[in-house]
FIVOKE-670651 format. One record per residue (C-alpha): residue in one letter; x, y, z. Coordinates in Angstrom, 3 decimals, always signed. Layout:
LUMZA  residu         X         Y         Z
LUMZA       A         X         Y         Z
...
! end
This chain:
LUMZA  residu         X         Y         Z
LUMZA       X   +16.128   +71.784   +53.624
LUMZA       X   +12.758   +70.563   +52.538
LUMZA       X   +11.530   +69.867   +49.209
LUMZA       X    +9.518   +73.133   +49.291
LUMZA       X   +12.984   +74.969   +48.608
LUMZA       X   +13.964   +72.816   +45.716
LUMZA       X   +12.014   +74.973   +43.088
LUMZA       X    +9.551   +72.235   +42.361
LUMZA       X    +6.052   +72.931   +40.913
LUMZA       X    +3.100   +72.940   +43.555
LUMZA       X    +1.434   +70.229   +41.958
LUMZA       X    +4.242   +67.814   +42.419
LUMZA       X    +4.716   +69.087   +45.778
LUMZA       X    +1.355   +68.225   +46.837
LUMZA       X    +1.869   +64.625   +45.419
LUMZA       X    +5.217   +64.391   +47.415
LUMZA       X    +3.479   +65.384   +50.655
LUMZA       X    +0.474   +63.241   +50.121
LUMZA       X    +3.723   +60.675   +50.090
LUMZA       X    +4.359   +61.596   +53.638
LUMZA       X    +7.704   +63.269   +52.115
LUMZA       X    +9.057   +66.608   +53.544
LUMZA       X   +12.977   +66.544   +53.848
LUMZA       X   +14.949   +65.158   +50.404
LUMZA       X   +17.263   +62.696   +51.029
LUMZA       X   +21.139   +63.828   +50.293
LUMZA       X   +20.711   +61.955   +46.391
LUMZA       X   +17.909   +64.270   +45.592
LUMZA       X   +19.110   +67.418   +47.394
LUMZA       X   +21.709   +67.652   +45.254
LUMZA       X   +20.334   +66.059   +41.935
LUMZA       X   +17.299   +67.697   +41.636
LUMZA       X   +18.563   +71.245   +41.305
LUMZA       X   +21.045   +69.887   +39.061
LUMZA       X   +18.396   +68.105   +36.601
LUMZA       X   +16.606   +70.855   +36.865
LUMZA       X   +19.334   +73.441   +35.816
LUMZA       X   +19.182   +71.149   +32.342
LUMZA       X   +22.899   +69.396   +32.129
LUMZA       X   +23.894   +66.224   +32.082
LUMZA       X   +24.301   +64.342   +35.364
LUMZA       X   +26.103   +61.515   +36.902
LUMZA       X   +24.780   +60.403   +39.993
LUMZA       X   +25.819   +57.471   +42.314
LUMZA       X   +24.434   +56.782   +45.785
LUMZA       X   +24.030   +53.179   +47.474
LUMZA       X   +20.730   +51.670   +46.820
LUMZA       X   +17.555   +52.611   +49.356
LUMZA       X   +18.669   +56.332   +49.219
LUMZA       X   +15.624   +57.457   +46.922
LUMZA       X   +17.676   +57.768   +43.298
LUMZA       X   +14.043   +57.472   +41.754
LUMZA       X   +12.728   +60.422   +42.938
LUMZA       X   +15.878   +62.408   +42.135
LUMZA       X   +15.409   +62.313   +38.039
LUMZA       X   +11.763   +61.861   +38.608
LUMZA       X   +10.649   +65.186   +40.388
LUMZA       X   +12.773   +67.521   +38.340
LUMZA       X   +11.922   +65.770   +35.027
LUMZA       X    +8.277   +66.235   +35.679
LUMZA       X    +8.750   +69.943   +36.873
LUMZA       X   +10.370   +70.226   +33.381
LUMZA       X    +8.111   +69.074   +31.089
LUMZA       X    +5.507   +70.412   +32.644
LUMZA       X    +6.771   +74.669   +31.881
LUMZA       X    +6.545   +73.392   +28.505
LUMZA       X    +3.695   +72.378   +26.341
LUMZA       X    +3.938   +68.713   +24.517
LUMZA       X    +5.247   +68.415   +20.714
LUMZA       X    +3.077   +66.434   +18.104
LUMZA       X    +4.213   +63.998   +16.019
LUMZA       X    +4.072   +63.940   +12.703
LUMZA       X    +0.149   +61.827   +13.460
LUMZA       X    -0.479   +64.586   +15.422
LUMZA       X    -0.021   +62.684   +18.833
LUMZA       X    +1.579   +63.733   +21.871
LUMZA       X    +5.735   +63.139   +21.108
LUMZA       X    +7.906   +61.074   +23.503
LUMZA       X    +9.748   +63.749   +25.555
LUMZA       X   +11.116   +61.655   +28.083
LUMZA       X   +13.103   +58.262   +28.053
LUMZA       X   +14.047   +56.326   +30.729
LUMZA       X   +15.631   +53.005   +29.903
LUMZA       X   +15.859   +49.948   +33.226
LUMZA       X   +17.714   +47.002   +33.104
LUMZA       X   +15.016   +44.659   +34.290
LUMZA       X   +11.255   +44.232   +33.562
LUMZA       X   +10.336   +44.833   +37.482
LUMZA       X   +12.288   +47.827   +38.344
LUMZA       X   +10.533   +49.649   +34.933
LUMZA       X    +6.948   +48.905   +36.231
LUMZA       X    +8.559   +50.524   +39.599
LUMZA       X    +9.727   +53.857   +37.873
LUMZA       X    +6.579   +53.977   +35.505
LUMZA       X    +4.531   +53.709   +39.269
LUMZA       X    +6.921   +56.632   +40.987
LUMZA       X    +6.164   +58.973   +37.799
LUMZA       X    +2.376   +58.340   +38.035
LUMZA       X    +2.907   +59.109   +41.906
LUMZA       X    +4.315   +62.237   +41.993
LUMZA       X    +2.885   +63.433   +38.651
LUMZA       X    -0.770   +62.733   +39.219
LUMZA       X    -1.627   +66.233   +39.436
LUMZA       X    +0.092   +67.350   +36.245
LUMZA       X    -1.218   +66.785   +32.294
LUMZA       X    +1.609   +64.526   +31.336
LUMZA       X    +1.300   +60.590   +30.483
LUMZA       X    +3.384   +57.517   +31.029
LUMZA       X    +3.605   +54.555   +30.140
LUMZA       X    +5.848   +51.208   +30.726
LUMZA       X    +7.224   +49.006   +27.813
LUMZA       X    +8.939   +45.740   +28.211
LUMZA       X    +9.560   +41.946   +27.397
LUMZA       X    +7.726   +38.785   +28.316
LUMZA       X    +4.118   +39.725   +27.429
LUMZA       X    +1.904   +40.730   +24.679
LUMZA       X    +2.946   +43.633   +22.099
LUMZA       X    -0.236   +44.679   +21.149
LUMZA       X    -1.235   +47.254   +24.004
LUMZA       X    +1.510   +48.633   +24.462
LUMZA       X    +1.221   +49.837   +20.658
LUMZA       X    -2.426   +50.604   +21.448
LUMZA       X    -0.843   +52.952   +24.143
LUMZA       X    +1.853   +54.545   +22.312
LUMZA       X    -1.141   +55.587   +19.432
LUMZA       X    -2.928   +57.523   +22.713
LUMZA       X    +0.316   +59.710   +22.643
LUMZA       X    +3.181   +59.647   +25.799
LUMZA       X    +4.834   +62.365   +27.252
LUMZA       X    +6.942   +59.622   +29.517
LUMZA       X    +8.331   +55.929   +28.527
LUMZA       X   +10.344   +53.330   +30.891
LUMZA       X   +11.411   +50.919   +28.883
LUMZA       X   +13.561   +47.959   +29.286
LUMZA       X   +15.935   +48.007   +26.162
LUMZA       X   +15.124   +44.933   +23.997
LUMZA       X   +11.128   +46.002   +24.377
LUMZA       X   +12.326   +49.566   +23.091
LUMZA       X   +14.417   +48.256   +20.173
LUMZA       X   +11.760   +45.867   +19.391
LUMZA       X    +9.478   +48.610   +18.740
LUMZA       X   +11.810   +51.066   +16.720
LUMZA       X   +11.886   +48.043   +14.339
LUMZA       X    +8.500   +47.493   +13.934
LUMZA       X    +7.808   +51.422   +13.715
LUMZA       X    +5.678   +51.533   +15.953
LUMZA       X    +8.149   +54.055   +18.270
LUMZA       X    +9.199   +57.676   +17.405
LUMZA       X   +11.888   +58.726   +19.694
LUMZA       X   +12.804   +62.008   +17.181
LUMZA       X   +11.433   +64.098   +19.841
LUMZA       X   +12.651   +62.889   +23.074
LUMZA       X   +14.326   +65.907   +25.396
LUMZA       X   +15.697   +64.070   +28.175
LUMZA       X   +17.233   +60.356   +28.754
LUMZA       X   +18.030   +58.543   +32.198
LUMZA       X   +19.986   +55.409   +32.539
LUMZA       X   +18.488   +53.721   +35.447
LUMZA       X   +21.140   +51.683   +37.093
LUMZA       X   +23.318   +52.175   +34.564
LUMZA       X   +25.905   +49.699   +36.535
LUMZA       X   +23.185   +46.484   +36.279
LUMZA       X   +23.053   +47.361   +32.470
LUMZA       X   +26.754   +47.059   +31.587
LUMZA       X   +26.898   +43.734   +34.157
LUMZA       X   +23.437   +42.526   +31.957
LUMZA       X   +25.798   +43.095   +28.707
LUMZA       X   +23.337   +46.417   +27.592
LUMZA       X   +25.721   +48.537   +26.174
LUMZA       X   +25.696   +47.233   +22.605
LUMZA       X   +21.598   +47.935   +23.191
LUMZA       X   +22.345   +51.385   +24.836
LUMZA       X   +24.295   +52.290   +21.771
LUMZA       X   +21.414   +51.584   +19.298
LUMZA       X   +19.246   +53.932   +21.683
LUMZA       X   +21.076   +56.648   +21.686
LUMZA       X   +21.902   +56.472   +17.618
LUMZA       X   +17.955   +56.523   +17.406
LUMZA       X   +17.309   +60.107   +20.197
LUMZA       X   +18.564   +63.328   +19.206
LUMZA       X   +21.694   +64.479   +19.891
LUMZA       X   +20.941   +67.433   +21.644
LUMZA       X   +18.959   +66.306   +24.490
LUMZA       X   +19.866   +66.108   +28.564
LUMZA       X   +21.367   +62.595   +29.495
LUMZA       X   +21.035   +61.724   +33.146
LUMZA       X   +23.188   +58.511   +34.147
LUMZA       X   +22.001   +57.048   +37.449
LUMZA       X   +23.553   +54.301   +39.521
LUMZA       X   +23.785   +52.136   +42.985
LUMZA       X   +27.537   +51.442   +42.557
LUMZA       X   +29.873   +53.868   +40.888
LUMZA       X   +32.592   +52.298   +39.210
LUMZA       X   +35.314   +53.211   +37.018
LUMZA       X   +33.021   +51.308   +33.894
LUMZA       X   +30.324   +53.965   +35.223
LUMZA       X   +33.000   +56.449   +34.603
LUMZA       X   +34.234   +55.352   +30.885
LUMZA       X   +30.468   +55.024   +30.157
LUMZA       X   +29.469   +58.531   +31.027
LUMZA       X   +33.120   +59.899   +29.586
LUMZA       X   +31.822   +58.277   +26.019
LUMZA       X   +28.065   +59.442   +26.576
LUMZA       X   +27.481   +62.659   +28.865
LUMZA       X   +28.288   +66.083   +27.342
LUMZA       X   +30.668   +67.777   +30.521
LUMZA       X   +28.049   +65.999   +33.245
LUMZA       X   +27.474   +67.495   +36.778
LUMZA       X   +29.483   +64.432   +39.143
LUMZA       X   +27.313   +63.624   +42.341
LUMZA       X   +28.459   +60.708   +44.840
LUMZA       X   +26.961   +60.874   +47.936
LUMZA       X   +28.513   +58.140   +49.392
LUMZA       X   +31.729   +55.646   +48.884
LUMZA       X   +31.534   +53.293   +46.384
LUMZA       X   +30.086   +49.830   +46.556
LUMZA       X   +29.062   +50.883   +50.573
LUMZA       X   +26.328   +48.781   +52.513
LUMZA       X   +23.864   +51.022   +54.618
LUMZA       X   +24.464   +52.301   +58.092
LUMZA       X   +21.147   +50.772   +58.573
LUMZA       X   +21.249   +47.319   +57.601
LUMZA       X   +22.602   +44.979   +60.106
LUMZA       X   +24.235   +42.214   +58.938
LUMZA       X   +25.032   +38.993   +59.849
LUMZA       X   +26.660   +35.199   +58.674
LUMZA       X   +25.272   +31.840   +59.714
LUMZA       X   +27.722   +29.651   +59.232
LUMZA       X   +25.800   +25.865   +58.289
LUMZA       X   +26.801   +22.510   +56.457
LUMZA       X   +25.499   +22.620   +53.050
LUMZA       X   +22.532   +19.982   +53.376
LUMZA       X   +20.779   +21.794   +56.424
LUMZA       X   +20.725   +25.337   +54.354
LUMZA       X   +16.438   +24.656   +54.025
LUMZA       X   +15.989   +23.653   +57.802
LUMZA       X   +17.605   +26.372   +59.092
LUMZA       X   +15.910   +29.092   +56.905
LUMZA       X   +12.496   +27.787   +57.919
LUMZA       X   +13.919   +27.711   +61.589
LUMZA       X   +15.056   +31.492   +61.305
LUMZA       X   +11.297   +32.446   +59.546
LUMZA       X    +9.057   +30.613   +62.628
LUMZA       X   +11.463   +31.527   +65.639
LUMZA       X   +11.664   +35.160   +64.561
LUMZA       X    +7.831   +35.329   +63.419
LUMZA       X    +9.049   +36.873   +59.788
LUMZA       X    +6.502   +38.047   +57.868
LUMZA       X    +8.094   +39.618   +55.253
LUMZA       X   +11.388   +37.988   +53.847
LUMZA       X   +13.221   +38.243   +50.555
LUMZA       X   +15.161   +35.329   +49.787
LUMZA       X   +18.030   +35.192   +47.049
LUMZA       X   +19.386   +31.792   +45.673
LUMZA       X   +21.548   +31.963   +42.789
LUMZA       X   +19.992   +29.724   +40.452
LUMZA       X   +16.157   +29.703   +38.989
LUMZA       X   +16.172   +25.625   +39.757
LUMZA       X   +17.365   +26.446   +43.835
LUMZA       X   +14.666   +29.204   +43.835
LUMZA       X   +12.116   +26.607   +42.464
LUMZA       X   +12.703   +24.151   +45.172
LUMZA       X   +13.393   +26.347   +47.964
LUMZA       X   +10.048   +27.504   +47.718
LUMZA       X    +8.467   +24.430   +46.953
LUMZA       X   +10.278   +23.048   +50.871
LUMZA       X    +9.028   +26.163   +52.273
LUMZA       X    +5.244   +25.794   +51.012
LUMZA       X    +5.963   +21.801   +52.252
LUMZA       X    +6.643   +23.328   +56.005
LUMZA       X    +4.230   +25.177   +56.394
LUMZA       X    +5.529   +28.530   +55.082
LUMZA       X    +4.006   +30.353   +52.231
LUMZA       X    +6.332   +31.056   +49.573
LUMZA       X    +6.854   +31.777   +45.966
LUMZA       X    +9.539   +31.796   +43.265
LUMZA       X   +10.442   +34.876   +40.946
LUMZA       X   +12.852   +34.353   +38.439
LUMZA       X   +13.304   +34.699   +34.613
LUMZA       X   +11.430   +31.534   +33.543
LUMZA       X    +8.530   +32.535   +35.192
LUMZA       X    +5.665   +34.320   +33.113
LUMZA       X    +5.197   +38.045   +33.157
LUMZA       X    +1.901   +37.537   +35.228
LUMZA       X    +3.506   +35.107   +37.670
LUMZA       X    +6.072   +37.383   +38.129
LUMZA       X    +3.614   +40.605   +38.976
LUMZA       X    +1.159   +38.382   +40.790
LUMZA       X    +4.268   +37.269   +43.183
LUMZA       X    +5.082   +40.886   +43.734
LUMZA       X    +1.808   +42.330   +44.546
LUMZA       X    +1.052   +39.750   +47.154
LUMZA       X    +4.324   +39.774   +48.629
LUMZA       X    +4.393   +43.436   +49.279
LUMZA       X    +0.966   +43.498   +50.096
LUMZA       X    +2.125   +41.018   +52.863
LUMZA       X    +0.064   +38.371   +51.989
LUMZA       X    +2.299   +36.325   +50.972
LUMZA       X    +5.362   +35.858   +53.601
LUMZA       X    +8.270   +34.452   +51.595
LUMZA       X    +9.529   +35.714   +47.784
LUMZA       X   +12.499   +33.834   +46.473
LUMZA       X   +14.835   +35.596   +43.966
LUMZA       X   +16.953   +35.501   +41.656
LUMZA       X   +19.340   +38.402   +41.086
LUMZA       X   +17.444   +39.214   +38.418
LUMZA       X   +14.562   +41.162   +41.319
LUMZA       X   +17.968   +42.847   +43.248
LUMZA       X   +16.681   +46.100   +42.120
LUMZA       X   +13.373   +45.503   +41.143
LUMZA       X   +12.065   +44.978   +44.499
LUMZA       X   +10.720   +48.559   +46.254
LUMZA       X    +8.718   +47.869   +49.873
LUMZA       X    +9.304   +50.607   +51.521
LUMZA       X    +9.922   +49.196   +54.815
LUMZA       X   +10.774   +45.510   +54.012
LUMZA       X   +12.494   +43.906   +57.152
LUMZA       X   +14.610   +40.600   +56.314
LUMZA       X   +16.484   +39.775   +53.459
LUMZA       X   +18.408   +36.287   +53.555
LUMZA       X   +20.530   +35.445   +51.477
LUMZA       X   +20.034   +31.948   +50.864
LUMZA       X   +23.164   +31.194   +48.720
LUMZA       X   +25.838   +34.281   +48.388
LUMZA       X   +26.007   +35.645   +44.867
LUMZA       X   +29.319   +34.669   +43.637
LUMZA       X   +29.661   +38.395   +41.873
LUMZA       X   +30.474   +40.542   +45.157
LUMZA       X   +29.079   +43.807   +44.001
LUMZA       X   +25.118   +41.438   +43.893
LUMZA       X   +25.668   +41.527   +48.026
LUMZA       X   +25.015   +45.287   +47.995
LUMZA       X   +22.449   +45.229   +45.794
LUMZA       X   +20.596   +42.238   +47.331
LUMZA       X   +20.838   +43.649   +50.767
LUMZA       X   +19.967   +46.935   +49.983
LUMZA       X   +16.136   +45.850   +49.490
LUMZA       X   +15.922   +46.361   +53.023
LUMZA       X   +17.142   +49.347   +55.349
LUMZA       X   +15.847   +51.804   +52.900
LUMZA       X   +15.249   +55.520   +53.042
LUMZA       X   +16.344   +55.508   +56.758
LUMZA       X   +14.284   +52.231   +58.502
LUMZA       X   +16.327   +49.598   +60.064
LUMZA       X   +16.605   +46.311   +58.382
LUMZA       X   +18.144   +43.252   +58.564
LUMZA       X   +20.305   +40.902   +56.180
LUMZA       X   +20.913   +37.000   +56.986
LUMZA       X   +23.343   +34.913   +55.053
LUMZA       X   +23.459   +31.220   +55.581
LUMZA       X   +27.165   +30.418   +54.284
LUMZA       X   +28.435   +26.527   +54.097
LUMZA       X   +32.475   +25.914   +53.357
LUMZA       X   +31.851   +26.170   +49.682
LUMZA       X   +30.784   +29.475   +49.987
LUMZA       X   +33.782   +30.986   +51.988
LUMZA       X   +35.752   +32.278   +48.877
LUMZA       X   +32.755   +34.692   +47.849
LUMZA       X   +32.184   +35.887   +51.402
LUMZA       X   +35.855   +36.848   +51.300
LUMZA       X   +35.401   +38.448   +48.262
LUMZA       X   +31.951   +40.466   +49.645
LUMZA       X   +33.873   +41.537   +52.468
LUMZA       X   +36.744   +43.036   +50.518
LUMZA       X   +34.407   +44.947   +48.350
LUMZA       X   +32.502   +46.541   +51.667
LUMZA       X   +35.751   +46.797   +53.684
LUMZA       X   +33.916   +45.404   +56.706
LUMZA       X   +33.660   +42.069   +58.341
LUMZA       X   +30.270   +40.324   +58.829
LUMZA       X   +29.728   +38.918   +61.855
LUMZA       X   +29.271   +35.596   +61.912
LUMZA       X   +26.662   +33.546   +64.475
LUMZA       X   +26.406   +29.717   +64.731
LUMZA       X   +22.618   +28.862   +65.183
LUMZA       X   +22.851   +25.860   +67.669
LUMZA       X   +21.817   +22.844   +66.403
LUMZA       X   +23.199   +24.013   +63.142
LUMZA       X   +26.838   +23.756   +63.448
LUMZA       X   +28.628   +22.664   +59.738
LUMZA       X   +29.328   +19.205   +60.135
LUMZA       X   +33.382   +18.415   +61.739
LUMZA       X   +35.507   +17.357   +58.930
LUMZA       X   +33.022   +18.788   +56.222
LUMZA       X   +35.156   +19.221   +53.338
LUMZA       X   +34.138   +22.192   +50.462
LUMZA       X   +33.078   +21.184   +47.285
LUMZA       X   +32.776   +22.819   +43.908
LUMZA       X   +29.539   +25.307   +42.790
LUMZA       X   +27.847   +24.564   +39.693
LUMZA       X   +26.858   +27.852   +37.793
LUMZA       X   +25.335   +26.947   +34.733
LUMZA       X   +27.998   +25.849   +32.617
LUMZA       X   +31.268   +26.439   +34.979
LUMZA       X   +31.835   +24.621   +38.010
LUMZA       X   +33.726   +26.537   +40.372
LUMZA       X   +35.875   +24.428   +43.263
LUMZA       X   +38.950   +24.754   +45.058
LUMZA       X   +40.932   +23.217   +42.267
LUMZA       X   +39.801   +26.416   +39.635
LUMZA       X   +37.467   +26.655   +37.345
LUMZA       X   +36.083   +23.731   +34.666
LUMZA       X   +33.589   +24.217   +31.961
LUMZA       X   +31.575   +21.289   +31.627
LUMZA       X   +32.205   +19.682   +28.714
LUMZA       X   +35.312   +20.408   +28.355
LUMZA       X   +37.039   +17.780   +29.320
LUMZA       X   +39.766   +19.452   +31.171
LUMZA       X   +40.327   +21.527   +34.263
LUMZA       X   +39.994   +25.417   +35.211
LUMZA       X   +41.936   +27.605   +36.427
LUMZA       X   +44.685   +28.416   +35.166
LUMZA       X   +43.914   +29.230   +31.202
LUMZA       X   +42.086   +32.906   +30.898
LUMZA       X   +40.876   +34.221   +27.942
LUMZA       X   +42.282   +36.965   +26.484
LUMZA       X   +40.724   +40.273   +26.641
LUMZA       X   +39.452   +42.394   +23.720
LUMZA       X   +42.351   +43.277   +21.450
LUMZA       X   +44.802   +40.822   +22.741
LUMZA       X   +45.378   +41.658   +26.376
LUMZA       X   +44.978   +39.069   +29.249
LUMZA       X   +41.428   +39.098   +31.216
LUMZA       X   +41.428   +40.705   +34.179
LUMZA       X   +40.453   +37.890   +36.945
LUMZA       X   +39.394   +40.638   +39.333
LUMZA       X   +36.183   +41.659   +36.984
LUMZA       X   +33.508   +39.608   +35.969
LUMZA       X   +34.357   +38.021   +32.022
LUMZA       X   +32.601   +39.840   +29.383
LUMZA       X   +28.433   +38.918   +29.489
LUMZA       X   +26.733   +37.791   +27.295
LUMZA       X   +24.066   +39.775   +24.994
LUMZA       X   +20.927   +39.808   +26.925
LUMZA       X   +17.584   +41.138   +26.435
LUMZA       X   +15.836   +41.590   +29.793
LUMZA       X   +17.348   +39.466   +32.031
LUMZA       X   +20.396   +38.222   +32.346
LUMZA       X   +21.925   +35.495   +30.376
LUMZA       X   +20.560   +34.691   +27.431
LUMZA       X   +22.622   +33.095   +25.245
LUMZA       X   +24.235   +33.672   +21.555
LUMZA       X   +22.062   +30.562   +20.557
LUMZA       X   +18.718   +31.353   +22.178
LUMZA       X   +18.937   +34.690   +20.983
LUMZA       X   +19.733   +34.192   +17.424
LUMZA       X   +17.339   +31.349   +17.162
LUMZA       X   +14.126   +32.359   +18.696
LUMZA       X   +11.127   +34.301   +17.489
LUMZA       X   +11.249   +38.296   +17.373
LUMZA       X    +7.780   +37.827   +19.041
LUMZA       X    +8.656   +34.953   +21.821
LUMZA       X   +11.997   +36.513   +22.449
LUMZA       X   +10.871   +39.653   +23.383
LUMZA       X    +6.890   +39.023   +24.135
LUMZA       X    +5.126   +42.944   +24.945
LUMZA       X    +2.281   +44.356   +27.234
LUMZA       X    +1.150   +46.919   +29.091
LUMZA       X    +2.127   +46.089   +32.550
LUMZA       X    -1.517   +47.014   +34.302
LUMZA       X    -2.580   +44.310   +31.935
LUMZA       X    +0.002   +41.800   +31.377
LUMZA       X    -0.679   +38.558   +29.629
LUMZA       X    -0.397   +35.790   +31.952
LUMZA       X    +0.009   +32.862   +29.638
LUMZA       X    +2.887   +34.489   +27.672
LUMZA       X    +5.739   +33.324   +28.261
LUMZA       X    +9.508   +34.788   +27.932
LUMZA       X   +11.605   +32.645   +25.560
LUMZA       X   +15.068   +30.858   +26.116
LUMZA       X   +15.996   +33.179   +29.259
LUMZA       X   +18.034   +32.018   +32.379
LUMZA       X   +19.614   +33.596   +35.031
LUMZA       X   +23.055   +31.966   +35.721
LUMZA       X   +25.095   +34.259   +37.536
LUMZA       X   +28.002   +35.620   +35.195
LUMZA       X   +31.511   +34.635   +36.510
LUMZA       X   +32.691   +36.892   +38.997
LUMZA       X   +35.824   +37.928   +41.073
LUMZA       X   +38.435   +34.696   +41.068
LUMZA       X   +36.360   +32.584   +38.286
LUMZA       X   +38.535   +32.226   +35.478
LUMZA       X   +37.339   +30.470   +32.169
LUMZA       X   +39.829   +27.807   +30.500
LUMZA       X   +40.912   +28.335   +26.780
LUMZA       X   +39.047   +27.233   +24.152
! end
């Protein structure tokens, strides 16, 4: 089959040739004649497998048979809205549906948190036919009135999975009070879980089901490998991996904004160009990271979970993970940056003792052992004993789980789950409500500014000075972290 067959307009053909594009992957085979037959759609497929393109191609093919609503100012209406969980992978949609629908009369635009407000209300006075929006940005706007959604036709989910984990589903509600009812609601997703499941069950009016492939898999693709190192020599052996190999082009995730900070600060101290991207950073040190690292001028970026699925390079060949996420399900989604649509890739993690428990955990969820390969030179220290991990407020150790502060050890009180049952250790606690990155707290969310919480911009011109308000990205507890009473 080749995308010729799909029933796709000639004008976004062209674009998807001038891609270098001819055969759809298995995703889009099968979700593109769905979309396009006008139902709702649940869709999972492991990350790298070209989900994008699947809502994107038929969605423009749609709206283009159609000509555009006005509003009641006589603009072009919203008819399309697709809502990401992060700030990075919505300037990567809003890029895919200029792509493939440059040779088509329908506009786009981006919306989200972290820079100015004013052009993107400039831009939504021009009249849309597309938005991506990141949800606080969105709600933001409804508020303010500066957003009519009355008209919109059809709604994706992007990573619907990364929403619920990001605590979006009290946002996601609000959405879909303020879009019609009657409307085609496309649910997209690198994992498929049953949450995915009791989301679309509540949301999706009798949805078309696609998986193409087994939950929570890692691709054929990737090869994958553990480096098992004492704790202190983490730094010397990551900038021993980069100058033996001759890596140009490495994503490196680290758990914590304050480890990304100085991991790239040792890097830039040896030698090796690298950068930081995290929530704390500024919307325009965040872009300005991106573009040079996938322009592959700059050789290192290092991440925070909050770029898993934010990061597109089409051919991107190393991914290390620096410091394993302690959520299992974060493994997939980090590694799957690389070994996408078909190339070979390769993913690195450098695990000390202390780490052990989450690389049980990883390889539980995969249902595959990682190989593991001593670097010589580099073997953990005889004797080495493990010690706990500090994630944000919870230290997590061999002894359980202790909230600092508290005053009194983890592990064996959990907190009970909503309407009195007991918390399920196996699934990450409840998250917190965030805007668009993870973890933002009840505190900085309630106290801050409507203005600095959320910021606004157009993201071909974002605002380099602004600055995202009271955002972190500590990891939420995952599999075996248990919280103590209160």
């Amino acid at each position: 089959m080749n995308f010729s067959e799909l029933g796709l307009a000639e004008p976004i053909l062209r674009a998807v040739r001038e891609q270098g594009y001819e055969t759809p992957t298995p995703i889009q085979a099968q979700a593109i004649p769905a979309v396009l037959a006008g139902g709702d759609l649940l869709a999972g497929a492991q990350t790298g497998t070209g989900k994008t393109a699947g809502f994107t191609l038929p969605m423009l093919h749609r709206l283009s048979q159609a000509p555009a609503p006005r509003d009641a100012r006589g603009r072009i209406a919203i008819r399309a809205l697709i809502l990401t969980p992060t700030r990075e992978l919505a300037a990567q949609v809003e890029e895919s549906v200029r792509t493939y629908g440059k040779y088509l009369r329908l506009s786009s635009m981006v919306m989200f948190g972290g820079v100015g407000m004013q052009p993107q209300v400039d831009r939504l006075r021009q009249g849309v036919d597309i938005l991506v929006a990141t949800p606080g940005r969105l709600l933001d706007h409804h508020q303010q009135g500066t957003l009519d959604l009355r008209h919109v036709e059809i709604f994706v989910l992007d990573e619907a999975d990364r929403m619920l984990d990001m605590g979006f589903i009290h946002d996601i509600k609000k959405v879909l009070a303020i879009v019609p009812a009657r409307k085609q609601s496309l649910l997209f997703s690198a994992t498929f879980s049953d949450e995915i499941k009791a989301l679309a069950d509540r949301l999706l009016n009798r949805p078309a089901l696609i998986e193409v492939a087994r939950r929570n898999a890692t691709a054929d693709t990737i090869a994958q490998k553990v480096h098992p190192v004492g704790r202190e020599r983490k730094k010397e052996l990551l900038a021993k991996l980069i100058r033996d190999g001759d890596w140009h082009q490495v994503l490196v995730f680290t758990r914590m904004k304050h480890g990304a900070n100085r991991l790239a600060e040792y890097l830039n101290d040896q030698g090796i160009g690298a950068m930081a991207i995290h929530g704390n950073k500024s919307q325009g040190a965040r872009t300005k990271a991106l573009a040079e690292f996938k322009s592959g001028e700059l050789p290192v970026l290092v991440a925070t979970d909050i770029a898993a699925r934010g990061i597109d390079i089409e051919e991107l060949p190393h991914v290390v993970n620096f410091e394993l996420p302690n959520v299992p399900e974060d493994y997939v989604h980090r590694i799957g940056r690389t070994g996408r649509a078909g190339a070979q890739g390769e993913a690195v993690s450098l695990v000390c003792l202390d780490e052990e428990i989450f690389l049980r955990d990883i390889e539980r969820l995969i249902k595959r052992s990682i190989p593991r390969e001593v670097v010589p030179g580099f073997e953990p220290p005889p004797g080495e004993k493990p010690e706990p991990i500090v994630l944000g407020r919870m230290t997590i150790g061999v002894g359980g789980t202790q909230r600092h502060g508290s005053g009194r050890p983890g592990g064996s009180g959990r907190p009970a789950a909503p309407g009195g049952g007991r918390h399920d250790p196996r699934r990450p606690a409840p998250p917190r409500p965030a805007r668009d990155v993870p973890g933002v707290s009840h505190a900085h969310a309630a106290a801050a500014p409507r203005h600095d919480r959320a910021g606004a911009g157009h993201a071909t011109q974002p605002a380099p000075h602004a600055q995202p308000h009271g955002r972190r990205d500590a990891p939420r507890p995952g599999p075996r972290l248990t919280q103590p009473k209160r």
